[in-house]
C-alpha positions as CSV (number, residue, x, y, z in Angstrom):
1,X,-56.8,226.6,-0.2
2,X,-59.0,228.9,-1.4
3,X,-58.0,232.6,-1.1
4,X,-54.6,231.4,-1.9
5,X,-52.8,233.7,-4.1
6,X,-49.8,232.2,-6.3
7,X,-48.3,235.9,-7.3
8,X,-45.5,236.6,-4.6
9,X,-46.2,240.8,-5.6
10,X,-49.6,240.2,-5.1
11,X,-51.5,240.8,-2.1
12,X,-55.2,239.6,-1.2
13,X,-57.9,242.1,-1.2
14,X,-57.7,244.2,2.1
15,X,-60.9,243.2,3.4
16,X,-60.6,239.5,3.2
17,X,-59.0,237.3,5.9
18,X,-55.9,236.4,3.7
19,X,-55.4,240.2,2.7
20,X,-55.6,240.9,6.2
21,X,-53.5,238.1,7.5
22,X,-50.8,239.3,5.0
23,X,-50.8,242.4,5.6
24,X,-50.5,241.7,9.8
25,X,-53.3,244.0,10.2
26,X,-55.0,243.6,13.7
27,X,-58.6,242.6,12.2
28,X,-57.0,239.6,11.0
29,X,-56.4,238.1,14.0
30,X,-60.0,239.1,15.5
31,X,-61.5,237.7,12.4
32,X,-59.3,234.6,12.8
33,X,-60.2,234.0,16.2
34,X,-64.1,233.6,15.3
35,X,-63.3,231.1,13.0
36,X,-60.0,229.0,14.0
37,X,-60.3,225.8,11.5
38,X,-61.5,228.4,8.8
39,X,-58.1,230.2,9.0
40,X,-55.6,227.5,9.4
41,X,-54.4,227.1,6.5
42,X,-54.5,230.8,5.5
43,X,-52.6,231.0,8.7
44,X,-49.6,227.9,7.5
45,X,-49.8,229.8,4.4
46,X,-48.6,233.1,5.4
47,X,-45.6,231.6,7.4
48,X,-44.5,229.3,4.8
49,X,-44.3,232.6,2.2
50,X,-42.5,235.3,2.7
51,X,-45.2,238.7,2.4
52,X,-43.4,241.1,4.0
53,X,-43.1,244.1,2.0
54,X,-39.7,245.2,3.5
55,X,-38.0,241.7,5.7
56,X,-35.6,244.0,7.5
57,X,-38.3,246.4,8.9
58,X,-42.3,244.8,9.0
59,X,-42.7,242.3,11.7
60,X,-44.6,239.3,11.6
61,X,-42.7,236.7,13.6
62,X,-44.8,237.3,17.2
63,X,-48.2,238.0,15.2
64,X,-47.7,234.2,13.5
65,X,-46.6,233.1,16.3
66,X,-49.6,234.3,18.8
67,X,-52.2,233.4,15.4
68,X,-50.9,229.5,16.2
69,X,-50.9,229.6,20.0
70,X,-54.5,231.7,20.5
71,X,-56.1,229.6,17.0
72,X,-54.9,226.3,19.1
73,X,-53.5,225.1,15.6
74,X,-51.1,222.4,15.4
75,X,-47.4,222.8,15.0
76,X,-46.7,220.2,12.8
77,X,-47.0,222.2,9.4
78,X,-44.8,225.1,11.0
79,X,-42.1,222.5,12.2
80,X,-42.1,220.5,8.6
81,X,-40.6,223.6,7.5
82,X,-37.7,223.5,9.3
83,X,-36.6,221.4,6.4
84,X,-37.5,223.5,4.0
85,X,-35.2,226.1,1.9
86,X,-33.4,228.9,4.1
87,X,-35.9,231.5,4.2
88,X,-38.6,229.6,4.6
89,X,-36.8,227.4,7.8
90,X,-35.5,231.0,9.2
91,X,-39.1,232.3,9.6
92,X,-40.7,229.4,10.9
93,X,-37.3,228.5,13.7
94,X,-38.2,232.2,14.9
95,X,-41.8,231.3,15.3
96,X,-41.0,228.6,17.0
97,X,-38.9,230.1,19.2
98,X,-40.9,232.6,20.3
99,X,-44.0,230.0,21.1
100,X,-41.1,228.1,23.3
101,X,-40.5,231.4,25.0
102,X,-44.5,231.0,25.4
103,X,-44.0,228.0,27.3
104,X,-44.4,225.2,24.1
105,X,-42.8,222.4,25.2
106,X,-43.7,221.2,21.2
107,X,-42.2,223.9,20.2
108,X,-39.2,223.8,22.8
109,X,-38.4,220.3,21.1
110,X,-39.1,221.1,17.6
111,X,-35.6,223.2,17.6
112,X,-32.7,221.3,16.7
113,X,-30.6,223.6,18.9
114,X,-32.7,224.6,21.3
115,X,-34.1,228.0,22.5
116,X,-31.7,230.8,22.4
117,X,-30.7,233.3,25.2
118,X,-33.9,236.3,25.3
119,X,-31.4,238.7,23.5
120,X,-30.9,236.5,20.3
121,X,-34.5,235.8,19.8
122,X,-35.1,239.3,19.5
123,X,-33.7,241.8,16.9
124,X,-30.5,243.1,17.2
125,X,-29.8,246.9,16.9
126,X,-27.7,247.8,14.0
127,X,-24.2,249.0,14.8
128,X,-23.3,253.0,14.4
129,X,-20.9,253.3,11.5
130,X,-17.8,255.9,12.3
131,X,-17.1,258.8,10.3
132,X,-15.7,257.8,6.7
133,X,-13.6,261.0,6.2
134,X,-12.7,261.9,10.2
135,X,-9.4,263.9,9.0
136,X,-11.4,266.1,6.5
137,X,-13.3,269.5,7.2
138,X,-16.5,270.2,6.1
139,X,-15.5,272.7,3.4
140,X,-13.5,270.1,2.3
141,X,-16.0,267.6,1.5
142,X,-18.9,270.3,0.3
143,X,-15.8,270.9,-2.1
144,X,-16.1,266.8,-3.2
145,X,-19.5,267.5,-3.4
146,X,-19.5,270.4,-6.0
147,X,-17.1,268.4,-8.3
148,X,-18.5,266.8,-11.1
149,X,-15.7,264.1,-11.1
150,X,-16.2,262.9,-7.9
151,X,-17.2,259.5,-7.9
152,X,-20.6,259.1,-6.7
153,X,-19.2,256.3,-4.3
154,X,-17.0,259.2,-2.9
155,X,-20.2,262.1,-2.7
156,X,-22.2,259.5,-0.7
157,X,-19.7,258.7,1.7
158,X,-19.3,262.4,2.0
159,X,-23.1,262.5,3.1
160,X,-22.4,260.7,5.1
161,X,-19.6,262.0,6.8
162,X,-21.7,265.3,6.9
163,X,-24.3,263.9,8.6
164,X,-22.5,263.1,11.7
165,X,-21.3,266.6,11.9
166,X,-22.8,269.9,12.7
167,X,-25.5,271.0,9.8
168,X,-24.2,272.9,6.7
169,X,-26.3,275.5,5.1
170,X,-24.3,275.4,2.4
171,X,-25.6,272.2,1.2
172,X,-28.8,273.3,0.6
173,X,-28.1,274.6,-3.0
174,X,-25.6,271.5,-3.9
175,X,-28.9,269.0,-3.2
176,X,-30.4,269.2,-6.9
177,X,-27.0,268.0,-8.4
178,X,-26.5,265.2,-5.7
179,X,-29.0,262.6,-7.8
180,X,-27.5,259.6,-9.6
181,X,-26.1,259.2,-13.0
182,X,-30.0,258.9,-14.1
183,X,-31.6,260.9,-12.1
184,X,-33.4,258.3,-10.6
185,X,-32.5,258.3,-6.9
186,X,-30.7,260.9,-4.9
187,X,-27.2,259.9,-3.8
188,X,-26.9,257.6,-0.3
189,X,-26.8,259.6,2.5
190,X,-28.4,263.2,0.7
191,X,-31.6,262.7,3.4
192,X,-29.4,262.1,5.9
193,X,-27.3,265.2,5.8
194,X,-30.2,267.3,5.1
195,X,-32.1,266.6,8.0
196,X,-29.8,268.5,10.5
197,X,-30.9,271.5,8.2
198,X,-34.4,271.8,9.8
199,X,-36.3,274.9,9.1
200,X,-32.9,276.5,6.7
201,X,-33.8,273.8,4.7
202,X,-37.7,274.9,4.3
203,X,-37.7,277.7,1.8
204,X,-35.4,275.3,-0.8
205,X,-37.6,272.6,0.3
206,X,-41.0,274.4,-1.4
207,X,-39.2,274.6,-4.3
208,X,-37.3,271.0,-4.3
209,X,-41.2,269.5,-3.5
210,X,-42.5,271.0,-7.0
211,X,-39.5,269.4,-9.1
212,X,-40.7,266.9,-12.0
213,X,-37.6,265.2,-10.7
214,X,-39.2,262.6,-8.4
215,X,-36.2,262.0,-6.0
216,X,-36.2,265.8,-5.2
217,X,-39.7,266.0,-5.3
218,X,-39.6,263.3,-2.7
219,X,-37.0,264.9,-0.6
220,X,-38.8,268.4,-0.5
221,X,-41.5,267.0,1.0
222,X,-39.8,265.7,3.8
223,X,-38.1,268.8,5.3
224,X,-41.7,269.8,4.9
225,X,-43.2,267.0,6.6
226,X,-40.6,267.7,9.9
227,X,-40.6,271.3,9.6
228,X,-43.1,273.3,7.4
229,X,-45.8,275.2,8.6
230,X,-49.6,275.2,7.9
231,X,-49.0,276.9,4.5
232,X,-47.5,273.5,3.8
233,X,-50.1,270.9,4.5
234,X,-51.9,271.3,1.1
235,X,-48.4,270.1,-0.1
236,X,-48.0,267.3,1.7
237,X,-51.4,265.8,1.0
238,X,-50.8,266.1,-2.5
239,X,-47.1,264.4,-1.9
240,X,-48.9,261.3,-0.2
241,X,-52.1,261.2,-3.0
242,X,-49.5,260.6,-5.3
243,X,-47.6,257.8,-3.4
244,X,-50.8,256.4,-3.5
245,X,-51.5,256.6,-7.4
246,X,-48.0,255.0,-7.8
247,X,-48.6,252.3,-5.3
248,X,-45.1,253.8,-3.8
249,X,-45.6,252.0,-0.1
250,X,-42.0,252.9,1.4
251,X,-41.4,256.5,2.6
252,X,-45.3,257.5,2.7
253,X,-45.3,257.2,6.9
254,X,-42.8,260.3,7.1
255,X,-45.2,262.7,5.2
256,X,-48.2,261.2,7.1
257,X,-45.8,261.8,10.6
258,X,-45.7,265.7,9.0
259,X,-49.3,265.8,8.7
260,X,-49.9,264.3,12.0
261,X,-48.2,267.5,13.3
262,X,-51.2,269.7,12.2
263,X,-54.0,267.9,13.5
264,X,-57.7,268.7,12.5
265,X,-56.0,271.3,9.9
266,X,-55.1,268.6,8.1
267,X,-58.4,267.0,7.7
268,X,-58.0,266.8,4.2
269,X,-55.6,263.8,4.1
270,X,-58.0,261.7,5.8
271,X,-59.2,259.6,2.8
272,X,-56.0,259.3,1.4
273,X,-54.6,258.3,5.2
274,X,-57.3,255.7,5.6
275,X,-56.6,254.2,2.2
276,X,-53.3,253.6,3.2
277,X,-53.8,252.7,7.2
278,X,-56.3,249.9,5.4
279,X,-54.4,248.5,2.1
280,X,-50.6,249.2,2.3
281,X,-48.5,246.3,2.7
282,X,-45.9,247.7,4.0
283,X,-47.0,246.9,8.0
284,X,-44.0,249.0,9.3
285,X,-45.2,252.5,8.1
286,X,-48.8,251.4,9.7
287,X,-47.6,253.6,12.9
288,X,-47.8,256.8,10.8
289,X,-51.1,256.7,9.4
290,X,-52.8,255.4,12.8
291,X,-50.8,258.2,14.5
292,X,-52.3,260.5,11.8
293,X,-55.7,260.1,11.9
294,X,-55.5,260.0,15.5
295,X,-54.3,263.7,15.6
296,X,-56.3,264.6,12.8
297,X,-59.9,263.0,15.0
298,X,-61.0,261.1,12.2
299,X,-64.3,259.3,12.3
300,X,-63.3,255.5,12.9
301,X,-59.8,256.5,14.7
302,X,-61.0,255.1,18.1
303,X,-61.9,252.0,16.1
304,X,-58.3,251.7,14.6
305,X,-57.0,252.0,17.7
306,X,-58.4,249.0,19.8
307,X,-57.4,247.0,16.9
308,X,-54.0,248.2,16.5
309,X,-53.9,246.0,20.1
310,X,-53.7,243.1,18.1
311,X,-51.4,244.3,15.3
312,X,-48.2,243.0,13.8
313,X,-46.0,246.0,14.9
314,X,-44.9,247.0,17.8
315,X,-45.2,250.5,17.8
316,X,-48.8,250.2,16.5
317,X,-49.6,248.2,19.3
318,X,-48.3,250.8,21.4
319,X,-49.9,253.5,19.7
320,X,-53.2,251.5,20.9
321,X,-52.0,251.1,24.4
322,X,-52.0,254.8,24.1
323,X,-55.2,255.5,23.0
324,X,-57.8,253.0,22.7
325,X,-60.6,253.8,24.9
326,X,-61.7,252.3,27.9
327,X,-64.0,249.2,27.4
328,X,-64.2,246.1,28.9
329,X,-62.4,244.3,25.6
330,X,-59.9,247.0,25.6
331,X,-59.0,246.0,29.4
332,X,-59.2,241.9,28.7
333,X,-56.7,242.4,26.1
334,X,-53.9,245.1,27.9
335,X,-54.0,242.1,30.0
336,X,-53.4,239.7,27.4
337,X,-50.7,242.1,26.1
338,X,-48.9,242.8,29.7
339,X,-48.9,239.0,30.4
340,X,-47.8,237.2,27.4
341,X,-44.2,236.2,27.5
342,X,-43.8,236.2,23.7
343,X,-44.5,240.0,24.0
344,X,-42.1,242.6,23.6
345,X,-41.0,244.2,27.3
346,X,-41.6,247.6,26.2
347,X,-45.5,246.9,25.2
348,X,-45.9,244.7,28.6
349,X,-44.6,247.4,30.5
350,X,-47.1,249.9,28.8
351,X,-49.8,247.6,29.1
352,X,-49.5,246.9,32.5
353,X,-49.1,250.7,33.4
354,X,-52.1,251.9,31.3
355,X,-54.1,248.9,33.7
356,X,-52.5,250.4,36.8
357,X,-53.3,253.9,36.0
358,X,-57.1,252.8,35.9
359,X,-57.7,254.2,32.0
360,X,-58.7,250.8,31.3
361,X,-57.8,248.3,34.5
């Protein structure tokens, strides 16, 4: 296989098929579809290897599974896996289940157990977790906060706690002693509580977002990204150039969501947005910098989003439903997207009411 890579951390070029195919990026599957038997066994090669950034957030199940179906490849190198190690035969049974869903009757009797009911193929929503301290005031557990021997097991579970409640201002000047023993990460839970803050938090946020201290560098900038002003956006840009120097892929989508807010004042970010919208790996956060350059009217964002339609993520494809404009391609594949039974329902149903509304049916 040619453009096979053998470094798990590594990830193809961006602009090649198997950098593109990794990443779940929408051109991908264009690409792949001009040139089936040429993408095969990139294609086999990107179910059998796990290159999802983050497994419990980036999807890629429904891409591979539509990348088998719409290629017409054979099934037989995705159902060999089955007896393969655990992670391996966990992503191809879900690929297989969806293409059953699709109507494979290969597929269908490929799986040992069958197909599950609908709401076990698809993710399940985690469960809400209860207050930890639900006999304790506030004051009480700001109090567990300001005490240097409190365990850090004990402060985060505090966060915690404060986070289902009401928002303190008095957190605000506790947050640069919440980090860990090292001073490498803030303490579980210290985003968390001081997201209720909203614009209290701002003014301590300016200052946080300047810190050396990368955790409550990190933290600054978002209460700025959900709730500075314009004054801000200089900040923020600066914040995401620097996720990109440090090839730091998880977090970036809530500063790009901040600048988003902005629009063509933030034209600024639009190299650095591109960059990432392009090369991260990290197909989840995708969302943010499409939604970003869409506000911002960057040259190429009309582009971005008709191929979003055939992206990994849901919300991205959404995000295209939204917005890509109204060409005869753009209408073939709505259709595509509001008929296919391996889609989710909430993109068929946006699909199919973007066609019924006439932008694009």
């Amino acid at each position: 296989m040619s453009d096979e890579i053998d470094d798990y951390d590594r990830y193809a070029p961006p602009d090649t098929l198997l950098g593109l195919l990794q990443r779940g990026r929408g051109e991908g599957a264009i690409r792949a579809a001009a040139d089936p038997a040429g993408a095969a066994d990139l294609v086999y090669g990107c179910v059998r290897r796990e290159w999802r950034w983050d497994r419990q957030s980036d999807d890629r199940a429904l891409y591979h599974a539509r990348l088998l179906r719409d290629l017409g490849l054979p099934l037989g190198p995705v159902i060999e896996l089955l007896a393969a190690e655990e992670d391996t035969r966990d992503r191809a049974t879900y690929v297989l289940e969806l293409l059953a869903a699709g109507g494979s009757a290969e597929a269908l009797e490929a799986l040992p157990d069958g197909l599950p009911e609908e709401e076990e193929i698809r993710p399940r929503r985690r469960l809400t977790r209860p207050d930890p301290f639900p006999d304790r005031d506030s004051a009480s557990l700001l109090d567990l906060l300001r005490d240097p021997q409190s365990p850090a097991e004990a402060k985060g579970r505090a966060l915690f706690a404060l986070s289902l409640r009401p928002p303190e201002p008095a957190l605000i000047p506790l947050v640069p002693g919440l980090g860990t023993a090292d001073d490498t990460f803030h303490l579980p839970y210290l985003s968390r509580a001081v997201g209720p803050l909203a614009e209290r938090a701002v003014p301590a946020a300016r200052v946080w977002a300047a810190s050396e201290r990368g955790w409550l560098a990190w933290l600054g900038l978002g209460v700025l990204a959900d709730h500075g002003d314009g004054s801000d956006v200089p900040r923020l840009i600066a914040g995401l150039e620097q996720d990109w120097a440090d090839r730091a892929w998880c977090g970036s989508e809530r500063v790009a969501f901040g600048l988003a807010r902005f629009g063509p004042a933030a034209v600024d970010a639009v190299p650095v947005l591109r960059r990432f919208w392009l090369c991260s790996p990290h197909s989840y956060e995708r969302t943010a910098y499409l939604e970003a350059l869409g506000a911002i009217g960057a040259p190429g964002a009309a582009e971005a989003y008709v191929e979003s339609l055939w992206d990994c993520e849901v919300a991205t494809r959404l995000l295209g439903i939204a917005n890509a404009p109204d060409r005869p391609h753009v209408r073939e594949r709505l259709a595509y997207l509001r008929d296919d039974p391996m889609e989710e329902p909430d993109v068929r149903e946006a699909a199919a009411e973007r066609l019924g509304a006439g932008r694009g049916g």
